[in-house]
TORZA-249527 format. One record per residue (C-alpha): x, y, z. Coordinates in steps of 0.2 Angstrom, whole numbers, plus 5000, padded with zeros to 4 digits. Each point is the difference from the previous one (the first is absolute). Example, Ala and Ser with C-alpha at 12.3 -4.5 7.8 and 13.67 -1.06 7.14 Angstrom:
2
   east   north     up
   5062    4978   5039
   5006    5017   4997
This chain:
66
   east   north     up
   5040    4918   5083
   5014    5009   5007
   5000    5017   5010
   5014    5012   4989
   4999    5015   5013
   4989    5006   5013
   4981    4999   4995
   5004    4992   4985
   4998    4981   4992
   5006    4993   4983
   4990    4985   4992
   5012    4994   4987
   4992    4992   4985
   5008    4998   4982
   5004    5017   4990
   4988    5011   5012
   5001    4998   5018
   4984    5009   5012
   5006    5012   5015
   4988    5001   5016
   5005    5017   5007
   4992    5006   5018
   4995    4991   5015
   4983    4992   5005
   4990    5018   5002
   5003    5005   4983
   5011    4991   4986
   5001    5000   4980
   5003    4990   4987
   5013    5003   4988
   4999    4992   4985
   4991    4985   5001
   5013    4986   4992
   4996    4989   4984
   4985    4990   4994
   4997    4983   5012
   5008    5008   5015
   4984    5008   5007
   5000    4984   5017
   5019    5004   5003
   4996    5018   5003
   4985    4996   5010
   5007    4989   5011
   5015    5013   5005
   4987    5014   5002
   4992    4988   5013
   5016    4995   5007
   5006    5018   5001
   4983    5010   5003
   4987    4987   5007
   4985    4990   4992
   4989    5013   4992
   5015    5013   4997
   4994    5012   4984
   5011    5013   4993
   4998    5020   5001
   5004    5000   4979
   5011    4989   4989
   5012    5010   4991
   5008    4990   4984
   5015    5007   4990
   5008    4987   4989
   5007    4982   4997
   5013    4994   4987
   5017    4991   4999
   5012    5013   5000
């Protein structure tokens, strides 16, 4: 996980990377990465938010190679 601006996070993951945009009161998900990625964006929602940390809404747009 790096942060990219203020408030937000990249997870980068192969083809589709997930975006944790917000602070610990009240954060999304955007997009939520590719299949067998679910513990990598877990454990930066916990390094970043805190055990427990539950998103307001997960918004997912697209993922492909171009």
């Amino acid at each position: 996980m790096e942060e990219i601006a203020r408030d937000v996070a990249v997870v980068e993951m192969a083809i589709s990377n997930a975006y944790l945009v917000g602070d610990s009161s009240s954060w999304v998900l955007v997009d939520s990465g590719t299949p067998g990625n679910a513990q990598k964006i877990k454990d930066a929602v916990e390094a970043r938010f805190g055990r427990g940390a539950k998103p307001r809404a997960i918004l997912l747009t697209h993922g492909h190679f171009d």
